[in-house]
N, C-alpha and C positions, 0 to 999 in steps of 0.2 A: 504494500500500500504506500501512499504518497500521505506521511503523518504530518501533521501538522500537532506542533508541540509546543505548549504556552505555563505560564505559573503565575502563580501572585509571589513566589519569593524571590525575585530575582532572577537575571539570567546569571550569576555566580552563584546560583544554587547546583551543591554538589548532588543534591537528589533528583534533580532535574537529569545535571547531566551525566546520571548512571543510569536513565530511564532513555535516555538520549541514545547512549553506548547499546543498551540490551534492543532498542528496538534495530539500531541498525547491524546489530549482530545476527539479528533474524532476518535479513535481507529488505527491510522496507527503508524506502528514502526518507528520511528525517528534515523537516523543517522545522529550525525555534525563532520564536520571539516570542520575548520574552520581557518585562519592565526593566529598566535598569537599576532599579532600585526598591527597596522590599513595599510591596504593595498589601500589607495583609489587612482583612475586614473592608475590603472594598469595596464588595457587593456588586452588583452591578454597574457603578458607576462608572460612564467613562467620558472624554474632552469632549465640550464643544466648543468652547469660545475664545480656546488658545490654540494654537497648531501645535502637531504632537512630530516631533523630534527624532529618527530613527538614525542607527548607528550599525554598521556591519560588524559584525564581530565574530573570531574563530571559536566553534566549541564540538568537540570530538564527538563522532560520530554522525554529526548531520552536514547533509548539504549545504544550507548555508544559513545562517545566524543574525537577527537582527536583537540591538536592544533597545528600547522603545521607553521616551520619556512619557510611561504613560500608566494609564491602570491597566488593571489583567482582559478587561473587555475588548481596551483598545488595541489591547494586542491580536485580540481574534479578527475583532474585526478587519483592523489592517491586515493582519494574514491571511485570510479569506478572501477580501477586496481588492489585495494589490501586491503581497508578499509571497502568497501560496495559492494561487489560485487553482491550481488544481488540488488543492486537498481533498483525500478523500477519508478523513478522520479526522478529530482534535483528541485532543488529549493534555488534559490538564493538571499538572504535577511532575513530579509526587511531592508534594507538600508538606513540607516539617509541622507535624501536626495534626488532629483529627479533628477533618469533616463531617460530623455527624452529628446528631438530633439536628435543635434548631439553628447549630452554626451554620449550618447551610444556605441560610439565609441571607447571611454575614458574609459568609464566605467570596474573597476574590479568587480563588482556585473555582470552588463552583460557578460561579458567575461567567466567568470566563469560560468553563463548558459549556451553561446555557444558552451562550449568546451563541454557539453554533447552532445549538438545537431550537432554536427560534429561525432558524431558515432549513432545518429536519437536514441538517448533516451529524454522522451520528458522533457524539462523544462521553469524552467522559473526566470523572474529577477523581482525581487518583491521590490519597493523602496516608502519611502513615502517622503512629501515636508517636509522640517526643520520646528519645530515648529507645527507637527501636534498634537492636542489634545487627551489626554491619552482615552478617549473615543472612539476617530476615531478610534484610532490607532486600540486598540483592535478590536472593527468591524471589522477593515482592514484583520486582521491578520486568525482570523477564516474565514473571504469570501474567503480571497485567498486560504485559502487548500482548501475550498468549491468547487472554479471555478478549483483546480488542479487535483479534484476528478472530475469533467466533461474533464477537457482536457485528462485525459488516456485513455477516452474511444471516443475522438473529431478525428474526419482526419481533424490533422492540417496539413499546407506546410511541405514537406518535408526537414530536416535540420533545422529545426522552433525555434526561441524563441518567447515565449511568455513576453512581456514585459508588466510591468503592476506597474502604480501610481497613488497614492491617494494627492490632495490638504490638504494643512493644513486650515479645516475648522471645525467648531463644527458638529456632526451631523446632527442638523435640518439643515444646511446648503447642507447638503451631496447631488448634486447628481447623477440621473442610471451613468454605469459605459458604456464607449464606445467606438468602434470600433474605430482605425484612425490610419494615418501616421504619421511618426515622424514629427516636425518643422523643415526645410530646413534652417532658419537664423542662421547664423554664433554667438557666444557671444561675447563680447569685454570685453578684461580684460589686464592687462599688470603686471609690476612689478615697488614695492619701491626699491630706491638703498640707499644703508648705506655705511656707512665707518665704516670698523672693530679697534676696538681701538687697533687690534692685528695685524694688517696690511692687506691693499686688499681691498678688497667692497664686500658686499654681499646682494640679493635678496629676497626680500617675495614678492610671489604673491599674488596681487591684487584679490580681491571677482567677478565673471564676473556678467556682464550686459549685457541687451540688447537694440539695438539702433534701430531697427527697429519693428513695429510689426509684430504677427505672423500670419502666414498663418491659413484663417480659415480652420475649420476643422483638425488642426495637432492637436498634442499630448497637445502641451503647449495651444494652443489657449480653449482647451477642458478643461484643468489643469486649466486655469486663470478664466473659467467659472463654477468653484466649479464640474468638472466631474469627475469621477476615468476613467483613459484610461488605454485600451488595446492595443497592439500592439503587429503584429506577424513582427520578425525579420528576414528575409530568405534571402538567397545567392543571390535570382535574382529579390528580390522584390516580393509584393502581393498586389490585391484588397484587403483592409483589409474589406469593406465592404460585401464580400462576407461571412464574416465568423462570420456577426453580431450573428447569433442565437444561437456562443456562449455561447450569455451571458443568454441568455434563464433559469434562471433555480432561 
């Protein structure tokens, strides 16, 4: 396939570009752009009323590399529109960190899938948990072009992301990977306040938590039980169960 390959963290993100390396070791042509700089919680947002910026840049394994003064959207879109146009995949990540309940929401890795699948090209948001081991990691990286080489040829939902995270566990820990709905529980986080010795106050946000447990069978409840979860992301909802055999392969 002709991949086209985006992140919220950076195009110096090394999870990127070991997701970069594993797909073109499976014979598909690699395109990234990528933000230049770390875009996380971006959401969908992306430039209208300033011109966005691009930069060629070398990164192993793929064809050729841009990096984009811009958020994760504008990255698809520019590669879609004018960088890659013949893509015939996106793929977004892998992302230091996990995508799932209602980060996904939040999420500049997701977002930057979705704006593929708002013109039904298929992708997906590829994220692993902080602290996953270089071993996982890897595994991670080659399944997922694996299962992205069955989704081109899957009738997924129409408008679909594929969303998809691995636990930080060792291998022998690892495991099947499975079908589910996001987590519905809300996070709890807030902010420290300071006082600027230059006048004013200013805020850091607090690391979120959760105060409730999760819903069996969601994404995180699946995550806490050492699973890799899938999730298809779609406009009106889906049985994710119906689309267990997936992972068949």
């Amino acid at each position: 396939m002709n991949l086209l390959l985006v992140n919220d963290d950076g195009i110096d993100s090394s999870a990127m570009h070991l997701l970069c390396r594993a797909a073109a070791a499976r014979g598909h042509r690699v395109t990234v752009v990528a933000p230049s700089t770390q875009q996380s919680a971006k959401g969908h947002s992306f430039t209208v009323f300033t011109p966005v910026t691009v930069h060629e840049r070398t990164v192993e394994g793929a064809d050729r590399a841009w990096a984009v003064d811009g958020t994760p959207v504008d990255c698809t879109r520019l590669g879609l529109l004018e960088l890659c146009r013949d893509a015939e995949m996106v793929i977004s990540g892998i992302n230091a960190g996990l995508n799932a309940g209602l980060a996904v929401y939040v999420s500049g890795t997701v977002g930057a899938a979705r704006e593929a699948s708002f013109v039904r090209k298929p992708s997906m948001a590829v994220s692993m948990q902080t602290g996953t081991p270089e071993e996982t990691l890897r595994f991670f990286a080659d399944w997922a072009v694996a299962l992205a080489e069955r989704l081109k040829a899957y009738p997924f939902p129409d408008q679909a992301v594929l969303n998809v995270n691995v636990p930080a566990v060792p291998m022998w820990e690892l495991q099947p990977p499975m079908m589910c709905p996001i987590s519905r529980e809300p996070w709890v986080d807030g902010y420290v306040r300071r006082e600027s010795p230059r006048g004013g106050d200013y805020f850091w946000l607090l690391p979120e938590s959760f105060d409730a447990p999760h819903t069996p069978g969601s994404d995180m409840d699946w995550l806490g039980r050492k699973h890799i979860t899938c999730t298809f992301l779609t406009p009106e909802g889906c049985d994710q169960a119906a689309y267990a055999d997936l992972l068949d392969f």
